[in-house]
C-alpha positions, 0 to 999 in steps of 0.5 A: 500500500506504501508504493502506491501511495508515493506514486500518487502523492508524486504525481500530485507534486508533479501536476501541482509544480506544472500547474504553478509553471503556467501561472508564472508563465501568464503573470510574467511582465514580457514575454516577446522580445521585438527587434528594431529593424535599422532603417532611415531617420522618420520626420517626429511629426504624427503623420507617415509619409507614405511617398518616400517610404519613411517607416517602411522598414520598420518592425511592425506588431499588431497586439492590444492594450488591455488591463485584464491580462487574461482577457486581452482580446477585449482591449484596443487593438493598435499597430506598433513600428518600432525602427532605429538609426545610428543614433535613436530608437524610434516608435510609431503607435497607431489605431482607430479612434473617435475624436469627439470621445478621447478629446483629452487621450494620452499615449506612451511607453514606460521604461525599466532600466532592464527585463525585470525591473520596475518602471522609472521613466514614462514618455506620453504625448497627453491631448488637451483638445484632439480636435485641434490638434493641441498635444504635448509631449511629457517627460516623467520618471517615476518614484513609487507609482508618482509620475514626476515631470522631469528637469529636462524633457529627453527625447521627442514625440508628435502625433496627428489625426487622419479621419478616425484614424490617429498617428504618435511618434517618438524619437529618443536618442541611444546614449551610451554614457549619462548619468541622468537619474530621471531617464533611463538610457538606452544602451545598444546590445542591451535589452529593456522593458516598456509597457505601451500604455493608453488613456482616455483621461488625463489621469496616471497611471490610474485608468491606463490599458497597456501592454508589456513587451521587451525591446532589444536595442541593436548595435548600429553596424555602419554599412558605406553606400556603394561607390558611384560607377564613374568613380569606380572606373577611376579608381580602378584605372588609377591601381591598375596604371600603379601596379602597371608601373610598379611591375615595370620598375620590379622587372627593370631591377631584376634585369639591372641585377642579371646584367651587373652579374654577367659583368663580374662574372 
């Protein structure tokens, strides 16, 4: 009667340890890491310019802002591009939207200063009359859950309405050294936690719809563009007269040397 007995109470340990794993695994902060694509510097000003391709290289998401983690399919679906130059990050967030209801909306991001920390910097673009196009862009760090306007705003931000549907830009740039308290400064080869948040009211970070996701800020390899083809041509005209030359003037030694050894013998 003991064997068995051990054998159920294990398999009990087993299904109770799995059943734990699954709930860590839902109430984890991020899950999926999202690479910025390296691409050419986007204008900050809430509209995407379509005819010169301004974000067309950029890794685009679809996923929802929600506060019930378990029920994400009921929150704003949104569009998130994220890109990166020699020198900044840069995210675009768009949805569809009624003006006359998010009058005064705010969206942004909050940043940890790694994967598992808690938040300390938050960058919002806050509405004060939508339909004017009246915004500002904000610069908070974050002290206990209080939202602190920041000494000096970092980085940059800009949105714009198109029919129902609305555009927010920011740019912040990838510092390598600061030793600014209030920013979290990004680093390249390092990876940090943000949470896409979104509000209707003015109000933070009560009433917020959000999403956690991991960014993992790239190293910039500089690539030189071709050379043009006329440039080529001379290039290669100029080192093929040189080795031309210096052919020449080994060949003239060699003979000079056999000449001067016939004489002495």
């Amino acid at each position: 009667m003991k064997r068995p007995t051990n054998k159920i109470l294990i398999f009990t340990i087993i299904i109770l340890i799995s059943l734990s794993s699954i709930t860590l695994i839902q109430n984890v902060k991020c899950s999926t890491t999202l690479i910025p694509t390296i691409g050419s510097t986007p204008t900050i000003d809430g509209v995407i310019d379509q005819q010169n391709n301004e974000w067309g290289g950029a890794n685009k998401n679809s996923l929802y802002l929600y506060q019930n983690l378990s029920l994400p399919e009921n929150g704003l679906p949104i569009d998130l591009w994220i890109m990166q130059d020699q020198t900044s990050l840069f995210i675009s967030i768009q949805f569809e939207l009624d003006p006359i209801e998010h009058d005064e909306e705010f969206v942004g991001f909050l940043i940890s200063e790694d994967e598992l920390g808690d938040y300390s910097d938050a960058r919002l673009i806050q509405f004060s009359n939508m339909s004017a196009g009246e915004f500002q862009y904000l610069d908070y760090y974050i002290n206990n859950s209080v939202f602190i306007l920041d000494d000096d705003s970092n980085g940059e931000g800009a949105a714009g309405l198109d029919g129902n549907k609305i555009t927010y830009e920011y740019g912040t740039p990838i510092e390598i050294n600061d030793e600014s308290a209030q920013d979290v400064w990004f680093q390249t080869q390092f990876t940090y936690n943000f949470s896409i948040i979104f509000g209707k009211t003015p109000s933070y970070p009560e009433g917020i719809l959000k999403n956690n996701i991991l960014i993992e800020i790239q190293y910039p390899i500089f690539t030189p563009p071709n050379p043009p083809i006329d440039k080529l041509i001379i290039n290669m005209i100029i080192f093929g007269v040189i080795g031309l030359v210096f052919i020449y003037y080994v060949n003239s030694i060699r003979k000079m040397r056999d000449k001067v050894k016939r004489l002495r013998s």
